[in-house]
Backbone as CSV, one residue per row, in Angstrom:
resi,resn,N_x,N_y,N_z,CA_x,CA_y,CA_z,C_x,C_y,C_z
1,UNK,84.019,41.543,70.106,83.064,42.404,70.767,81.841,42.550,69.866
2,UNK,80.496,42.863,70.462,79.107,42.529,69.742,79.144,44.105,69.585
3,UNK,78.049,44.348,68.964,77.416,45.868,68.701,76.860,46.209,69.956
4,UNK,76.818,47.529,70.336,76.294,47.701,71.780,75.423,48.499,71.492
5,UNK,74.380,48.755,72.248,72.944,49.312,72.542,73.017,51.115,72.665
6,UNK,72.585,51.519,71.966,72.870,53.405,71.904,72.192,53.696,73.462
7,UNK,70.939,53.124,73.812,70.494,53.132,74.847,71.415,52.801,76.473
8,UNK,72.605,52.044,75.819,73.277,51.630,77.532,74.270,53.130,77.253
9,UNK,74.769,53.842,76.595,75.545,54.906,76.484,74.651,55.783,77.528
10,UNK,75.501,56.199,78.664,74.655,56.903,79.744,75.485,57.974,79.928
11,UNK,74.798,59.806,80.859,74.950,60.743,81.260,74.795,60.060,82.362
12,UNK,75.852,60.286,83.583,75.327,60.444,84.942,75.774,62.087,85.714
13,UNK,74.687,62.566,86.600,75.219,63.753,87.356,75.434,63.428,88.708
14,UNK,76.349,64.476,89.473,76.588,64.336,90.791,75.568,64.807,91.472
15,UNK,74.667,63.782,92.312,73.662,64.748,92.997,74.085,64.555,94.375
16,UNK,74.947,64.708,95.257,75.094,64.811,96.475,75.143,63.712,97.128
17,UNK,74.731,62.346,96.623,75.092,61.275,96.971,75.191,59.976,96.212
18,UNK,75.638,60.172,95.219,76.770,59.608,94.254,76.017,60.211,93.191
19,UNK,76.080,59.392,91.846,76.023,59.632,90.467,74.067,59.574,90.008
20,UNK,73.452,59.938,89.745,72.035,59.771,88.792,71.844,59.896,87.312
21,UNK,71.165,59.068,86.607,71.283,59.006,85.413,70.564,59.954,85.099
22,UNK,70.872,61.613,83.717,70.161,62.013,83.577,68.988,61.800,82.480
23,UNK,67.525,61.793,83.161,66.473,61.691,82.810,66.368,62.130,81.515
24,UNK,65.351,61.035,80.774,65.005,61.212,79.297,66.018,61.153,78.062
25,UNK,66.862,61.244,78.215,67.942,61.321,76.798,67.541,60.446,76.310
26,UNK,67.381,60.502,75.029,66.930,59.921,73.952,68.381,59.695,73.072
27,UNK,69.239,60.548,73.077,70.668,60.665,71.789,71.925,60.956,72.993
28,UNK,72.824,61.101,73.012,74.014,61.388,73.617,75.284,61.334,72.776
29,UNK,76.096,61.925,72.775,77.074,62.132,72.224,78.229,62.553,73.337
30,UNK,79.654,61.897,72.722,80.487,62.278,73.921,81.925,62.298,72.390
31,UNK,82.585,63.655,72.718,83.751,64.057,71.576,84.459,64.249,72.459
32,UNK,86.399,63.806,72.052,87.407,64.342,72.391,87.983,65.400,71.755
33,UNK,88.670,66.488,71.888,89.268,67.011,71.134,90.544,67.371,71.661
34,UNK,91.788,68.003,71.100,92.719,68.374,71.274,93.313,69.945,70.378
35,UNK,93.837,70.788,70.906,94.392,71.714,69.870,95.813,71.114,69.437
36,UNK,96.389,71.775,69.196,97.845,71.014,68.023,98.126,72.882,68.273
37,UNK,100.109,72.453,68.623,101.144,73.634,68.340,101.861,73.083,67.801
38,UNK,101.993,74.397,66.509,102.388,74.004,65.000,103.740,74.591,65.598
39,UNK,105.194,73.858,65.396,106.721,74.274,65.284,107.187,74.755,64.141
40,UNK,106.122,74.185,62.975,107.366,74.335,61.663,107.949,75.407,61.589
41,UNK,108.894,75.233,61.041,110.362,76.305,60.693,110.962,75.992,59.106
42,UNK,111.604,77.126,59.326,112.577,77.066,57.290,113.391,75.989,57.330
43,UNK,113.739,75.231,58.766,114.088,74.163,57.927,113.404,72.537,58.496
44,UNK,112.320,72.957,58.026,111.032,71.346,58.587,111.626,70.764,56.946
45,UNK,111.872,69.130,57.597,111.875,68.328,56.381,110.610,68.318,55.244
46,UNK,110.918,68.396,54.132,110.272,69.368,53.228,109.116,69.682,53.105
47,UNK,109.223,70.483,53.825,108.210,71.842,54.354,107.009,71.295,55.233
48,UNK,106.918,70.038,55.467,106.110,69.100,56.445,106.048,69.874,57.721
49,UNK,104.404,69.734,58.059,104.052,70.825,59.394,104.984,69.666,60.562
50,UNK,105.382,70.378,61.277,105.988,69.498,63.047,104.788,69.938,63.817
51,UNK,104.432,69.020,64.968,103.784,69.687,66.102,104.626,69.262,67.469
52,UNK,103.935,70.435,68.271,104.709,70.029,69.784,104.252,68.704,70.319
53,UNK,105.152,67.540,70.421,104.253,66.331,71.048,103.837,67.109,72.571
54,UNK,102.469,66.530,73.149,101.823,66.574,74.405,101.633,68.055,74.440
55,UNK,101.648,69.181,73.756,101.405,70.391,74.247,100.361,71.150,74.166
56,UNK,99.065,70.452,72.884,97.785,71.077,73.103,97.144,70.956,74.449
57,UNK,95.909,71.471,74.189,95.242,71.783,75.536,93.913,70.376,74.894
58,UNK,93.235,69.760,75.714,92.694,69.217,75.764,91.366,68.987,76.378
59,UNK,90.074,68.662,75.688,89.001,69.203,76.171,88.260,68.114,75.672
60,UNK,86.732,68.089,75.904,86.140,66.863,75.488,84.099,67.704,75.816
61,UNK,83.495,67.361,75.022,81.827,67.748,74.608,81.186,66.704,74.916
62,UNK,80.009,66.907,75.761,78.613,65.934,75.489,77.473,66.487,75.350
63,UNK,77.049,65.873,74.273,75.729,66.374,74.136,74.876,65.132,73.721
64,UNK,73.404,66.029,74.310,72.440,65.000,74.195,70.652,65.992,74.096
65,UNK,69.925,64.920,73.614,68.535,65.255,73.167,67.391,64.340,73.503
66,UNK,66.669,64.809,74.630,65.693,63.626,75.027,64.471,64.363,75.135
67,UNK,63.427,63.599,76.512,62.321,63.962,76.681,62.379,64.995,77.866
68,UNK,61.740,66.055,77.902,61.357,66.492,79.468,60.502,65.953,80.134
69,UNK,60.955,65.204,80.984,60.214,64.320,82.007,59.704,65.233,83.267
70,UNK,60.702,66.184,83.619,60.393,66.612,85.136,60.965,65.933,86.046
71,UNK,61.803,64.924,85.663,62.519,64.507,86.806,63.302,65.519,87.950
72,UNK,63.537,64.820,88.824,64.855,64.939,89.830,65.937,65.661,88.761
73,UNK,66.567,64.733,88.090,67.618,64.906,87.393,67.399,66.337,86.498
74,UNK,66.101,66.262,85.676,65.804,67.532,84.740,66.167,68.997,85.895
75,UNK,65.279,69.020,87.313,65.279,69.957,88.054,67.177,70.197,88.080
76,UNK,67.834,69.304,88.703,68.885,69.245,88.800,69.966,70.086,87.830
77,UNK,69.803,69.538,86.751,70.431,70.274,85.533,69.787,71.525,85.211
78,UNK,68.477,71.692,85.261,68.475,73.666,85.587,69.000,74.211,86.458
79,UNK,68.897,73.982,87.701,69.597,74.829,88.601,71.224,74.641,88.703
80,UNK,72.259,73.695,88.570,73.806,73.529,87.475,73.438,74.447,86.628
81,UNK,72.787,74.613,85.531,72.939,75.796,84.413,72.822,77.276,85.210
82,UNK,71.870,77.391,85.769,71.156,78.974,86.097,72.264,79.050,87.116
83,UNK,72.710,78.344,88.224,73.717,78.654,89.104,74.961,78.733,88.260
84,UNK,75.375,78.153,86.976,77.080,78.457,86.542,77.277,77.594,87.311
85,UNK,77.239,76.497,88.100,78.484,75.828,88.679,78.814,74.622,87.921
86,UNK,80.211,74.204,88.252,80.654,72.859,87.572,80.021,71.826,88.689
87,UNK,79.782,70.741,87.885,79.567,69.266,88.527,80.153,68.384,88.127
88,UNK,80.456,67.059,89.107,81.180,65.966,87.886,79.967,65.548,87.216
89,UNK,80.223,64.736,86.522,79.605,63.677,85.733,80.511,62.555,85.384
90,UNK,79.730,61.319,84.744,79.868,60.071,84.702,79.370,59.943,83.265
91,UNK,80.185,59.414,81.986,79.881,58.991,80.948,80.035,57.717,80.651
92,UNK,78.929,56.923,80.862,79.040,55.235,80.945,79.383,54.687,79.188
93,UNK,81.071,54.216,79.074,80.052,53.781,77.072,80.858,52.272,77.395
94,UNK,79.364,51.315,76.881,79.396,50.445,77.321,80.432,49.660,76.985
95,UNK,80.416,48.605,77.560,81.660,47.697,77.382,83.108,48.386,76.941
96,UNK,83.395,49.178,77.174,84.408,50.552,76.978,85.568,50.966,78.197
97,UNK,84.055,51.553,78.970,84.302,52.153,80.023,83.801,53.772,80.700
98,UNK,84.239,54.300,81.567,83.503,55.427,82.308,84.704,56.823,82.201
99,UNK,83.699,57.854,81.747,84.809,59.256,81.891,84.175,60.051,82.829
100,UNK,85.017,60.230,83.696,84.463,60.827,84.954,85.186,62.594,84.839
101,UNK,84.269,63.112,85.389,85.138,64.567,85.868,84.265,65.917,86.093
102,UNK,84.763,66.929,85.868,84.082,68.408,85.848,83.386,68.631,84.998
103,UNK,82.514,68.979,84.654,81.470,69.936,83.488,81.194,70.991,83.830
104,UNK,80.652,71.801,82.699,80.158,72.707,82.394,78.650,72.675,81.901
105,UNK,77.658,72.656,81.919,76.151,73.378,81.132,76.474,74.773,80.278
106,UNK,76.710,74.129,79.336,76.871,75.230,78.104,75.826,75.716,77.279
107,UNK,74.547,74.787,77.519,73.631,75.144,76.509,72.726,74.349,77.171
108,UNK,71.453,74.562,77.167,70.078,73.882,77.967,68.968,74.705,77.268
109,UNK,68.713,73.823,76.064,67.121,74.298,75.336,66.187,73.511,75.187
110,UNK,64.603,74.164,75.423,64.281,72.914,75.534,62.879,73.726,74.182
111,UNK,62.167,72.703,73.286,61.219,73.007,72.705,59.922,72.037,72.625
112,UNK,58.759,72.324,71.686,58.115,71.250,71.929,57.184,71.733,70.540
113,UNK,56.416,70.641,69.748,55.282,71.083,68.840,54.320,70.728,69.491
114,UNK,53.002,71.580,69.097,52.120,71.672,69.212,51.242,70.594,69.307
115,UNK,51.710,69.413,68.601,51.242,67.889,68.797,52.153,67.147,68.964
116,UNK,53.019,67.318,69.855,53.962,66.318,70.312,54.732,66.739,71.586
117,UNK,55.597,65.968,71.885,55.829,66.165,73.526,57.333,67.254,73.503
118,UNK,57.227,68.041,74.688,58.721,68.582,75.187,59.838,67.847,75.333
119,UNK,60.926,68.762,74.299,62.381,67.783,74.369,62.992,68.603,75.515
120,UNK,64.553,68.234,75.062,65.476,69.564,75.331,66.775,68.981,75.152
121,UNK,67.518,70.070,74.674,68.642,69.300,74.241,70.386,70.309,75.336
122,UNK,70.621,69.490,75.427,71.749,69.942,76.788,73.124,69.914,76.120
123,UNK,74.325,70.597,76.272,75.467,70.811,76.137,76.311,71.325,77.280
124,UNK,77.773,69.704,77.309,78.448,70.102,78.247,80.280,70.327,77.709
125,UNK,80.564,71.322,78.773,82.434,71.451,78.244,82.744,70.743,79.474
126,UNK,83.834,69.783,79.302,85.275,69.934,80.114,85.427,71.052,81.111
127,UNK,85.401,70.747,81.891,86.168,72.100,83.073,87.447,71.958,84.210
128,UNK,88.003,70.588,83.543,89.102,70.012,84.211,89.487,68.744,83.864
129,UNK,90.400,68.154,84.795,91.142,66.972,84.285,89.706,66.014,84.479
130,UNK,89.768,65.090,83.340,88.653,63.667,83.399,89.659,62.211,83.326
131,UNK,89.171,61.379,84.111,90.124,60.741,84.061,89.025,59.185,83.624
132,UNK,89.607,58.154,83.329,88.823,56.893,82.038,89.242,56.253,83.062
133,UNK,87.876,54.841,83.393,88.456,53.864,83.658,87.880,52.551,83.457
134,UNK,88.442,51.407,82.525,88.136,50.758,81.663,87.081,49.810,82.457
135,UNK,85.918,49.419,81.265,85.154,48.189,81.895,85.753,47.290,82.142
């Protein structure tokens, strides 16, 4: 496998008739995480933590930092934030594959200097099962 392009790593949102890429991202980031339940007891082989296999809870972050364009998509993702509702989304990583599912808008800031253009940088949670499916 070759090195792949930071640029093909895509956000897509649900806009009512299928998926749209959201506008401007410049960076994206996509994390898994998991919690861990610790068993150990007085008598764990010597003194080595156990965990429960399959029993954390499981969750997964994207974040990203681009331009404010004014798109479709930008409008889109304010009103998802200001309304609270979940949407799916679509996380394209290339030659990989796609994580589809529920989000959250956890964070939507946007700034700008005085000689240079408006960003904004967006944060999403997990809000249900996501399910992968390979390129």
């Amino acid at each position: 496998m070759t090195a792949q392009k930071g640029k093909d790593l895509l956000v897509k949102i649900a806009d009512g008739s299928g998926f749209t890429t959201v506008a401007g991202l410049r960076t994206r980031r996509l994390s898994f995480n998991t919690e861990t339940v610790d068993i150990t007891h007085a008598e764990s082989a010597n003194r080595w933590r156990e965990l429960l296999d399959g029993a954390g809870v499981k969750r997964a972050s994207v974040s990203g930092r681009g331009l404010f364009k004014d798109a479709s998509t930008d409008a889109l993702m304010r009103q998802t934030f200001f309304d609270g509702t979940m949407k799916n989304y679509q996380i394209v990583i290339p030659d990989f594959g796609t994580v589809q599912g529920p989000f959250q808008i956890t964070s939507l800031e946007f700034a700008g200097e005085h000689n240079g253009e408006v960003t904004y940088d967006v944060a999403l949670e997990s809000a249900g099962e996501l399910t992968f499916t390979g390129a």
